[in-house]
C-alpha positions as CSV (number, residue, x, y, z in Angstrom):
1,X,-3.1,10.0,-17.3
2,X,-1.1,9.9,-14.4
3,X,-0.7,12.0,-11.5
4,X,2.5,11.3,-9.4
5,X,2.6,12.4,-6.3
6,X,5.8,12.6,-3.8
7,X,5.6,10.0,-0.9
8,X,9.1,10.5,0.7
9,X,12.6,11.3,0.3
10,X,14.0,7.7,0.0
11,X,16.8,8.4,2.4
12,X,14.4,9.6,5.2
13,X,12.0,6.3,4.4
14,X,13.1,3.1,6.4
15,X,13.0,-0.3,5.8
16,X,9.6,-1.8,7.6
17,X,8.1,1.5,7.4
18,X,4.7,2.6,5.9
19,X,3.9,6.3,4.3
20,X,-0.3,7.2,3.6
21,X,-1.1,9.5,1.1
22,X,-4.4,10.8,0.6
23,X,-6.4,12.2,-2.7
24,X,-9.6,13.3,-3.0
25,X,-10.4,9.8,-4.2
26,X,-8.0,7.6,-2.5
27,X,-6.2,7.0,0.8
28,X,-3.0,4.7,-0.2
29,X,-0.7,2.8,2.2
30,X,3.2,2.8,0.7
31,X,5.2,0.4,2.5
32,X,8.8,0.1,2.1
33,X,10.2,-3.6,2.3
34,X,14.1,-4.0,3.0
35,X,14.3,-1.4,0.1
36,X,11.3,-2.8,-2.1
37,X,8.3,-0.3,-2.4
38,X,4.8,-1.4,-2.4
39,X,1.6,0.7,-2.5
40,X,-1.9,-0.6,-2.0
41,X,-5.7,0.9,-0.5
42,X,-5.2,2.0,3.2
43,X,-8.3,0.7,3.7
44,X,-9.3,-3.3,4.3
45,X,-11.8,-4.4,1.9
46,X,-13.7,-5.9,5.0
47,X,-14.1,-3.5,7.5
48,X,-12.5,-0.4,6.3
49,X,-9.8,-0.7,8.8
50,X,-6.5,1.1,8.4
51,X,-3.7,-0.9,6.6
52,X,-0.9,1.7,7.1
53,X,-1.1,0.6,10.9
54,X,-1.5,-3.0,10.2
55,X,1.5,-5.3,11.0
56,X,4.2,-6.3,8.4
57,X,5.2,-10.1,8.1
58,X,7.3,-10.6,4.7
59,X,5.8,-9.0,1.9
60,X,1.7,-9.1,3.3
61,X,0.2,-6.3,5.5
62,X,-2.1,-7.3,8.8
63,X,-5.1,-6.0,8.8
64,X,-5.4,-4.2,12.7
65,X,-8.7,-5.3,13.2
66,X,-9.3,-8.7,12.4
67,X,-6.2,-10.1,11.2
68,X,-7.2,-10.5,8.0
69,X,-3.8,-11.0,5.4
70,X,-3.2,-9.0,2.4
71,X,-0.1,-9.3,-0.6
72,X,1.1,-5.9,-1.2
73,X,2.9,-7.6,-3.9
74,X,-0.6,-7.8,-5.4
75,X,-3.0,-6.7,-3.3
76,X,-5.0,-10.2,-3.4
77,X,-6.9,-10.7,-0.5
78,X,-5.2,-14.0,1.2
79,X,-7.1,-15.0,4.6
80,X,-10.8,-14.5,5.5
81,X,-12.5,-13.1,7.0
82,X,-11.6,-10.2,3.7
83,X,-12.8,-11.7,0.6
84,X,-12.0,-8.8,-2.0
85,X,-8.7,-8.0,-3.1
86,X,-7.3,-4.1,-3.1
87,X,-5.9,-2.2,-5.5
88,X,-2.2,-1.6,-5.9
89,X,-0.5,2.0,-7.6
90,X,2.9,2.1,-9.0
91,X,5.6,2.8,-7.6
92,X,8.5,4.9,-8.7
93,X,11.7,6.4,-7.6
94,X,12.3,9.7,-9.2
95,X,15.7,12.3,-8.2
96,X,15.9,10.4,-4.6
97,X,12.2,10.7,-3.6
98,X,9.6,7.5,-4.0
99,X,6.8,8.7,-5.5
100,X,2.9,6.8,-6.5
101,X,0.9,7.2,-9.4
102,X,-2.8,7.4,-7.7
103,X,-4.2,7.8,-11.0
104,X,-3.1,4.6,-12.2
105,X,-4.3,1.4,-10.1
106,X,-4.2,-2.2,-11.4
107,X,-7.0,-4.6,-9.9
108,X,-6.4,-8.5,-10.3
109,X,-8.4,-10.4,-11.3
C-alpha cells in the first residue's frame, strides 16, 4: 500500500535544501540535490540526532552531532561512529509537487 504524501511544490524547493515530514510512524528528511530528490529517516541511527539539519557534501548528509556520514542515495551508514544504515522512501514528482511514499521504505542489506 502506499501512502503519498506532498513534500513541496518543486518550484518553491531549492537545490541544497531539505523538507521533513512527519507520520505517526516516521519523521523523514527529503533533500533536494541540484534537482535530484532523496528521502531517508530524519533521525541518525546513532544518537537520534536530526538529519534534516545535518550538513550536505555531495550526495551524503552530516549527521549534526557527531559527524557521522550517511548516503542518501542509499541510506548505508558510511563513517563511525553510526553503524546501522537508514531507511530510504521513494520519491516521486506528481503535477509539479515532490511527493514520498512513507508507507513504502527499502532497507539494504
Amino acid at each position: 500500500m502506499s501512502n503519498w504524501i506532498d513534500v513541496a511544490a518543486i518550484d518553491d524547493f531549492k537545490s541544497g535544501t531539505c523538507r521533513v515530514v512527519k507520520t505517526d510512524e516516521a519523521s523523514v528528511a527529503v533533500f533536494n540535490i541540484n534537482g535530484r530528490y532523496y528521502a531517508i529517516d530524519n533521525l541518525c541511527s546513532h544518537e537520534e540526532a536530526e538529519l534534516s539539519t545535518g550538513k550536505l557534501e555531495r550526495d551524503e548528509v552530516i549527521c549534526p552531532l557527531h559527524g557521522a556520514h550517511f548516503s542518501l542515495v542509499t541510506g548505508e551508514a558510511l563513517t563511525a561512529p553510526a553503524y546501522e544504515n537508514l531507511r530510504t522512501y521513494p520519491v516521486r514528482i506528481n503535477n509539479g509537487w515532490l511527493e514520498v511514499d512513507t508507507e513504502l521504505q527499502w532497507d539494504i542489506a
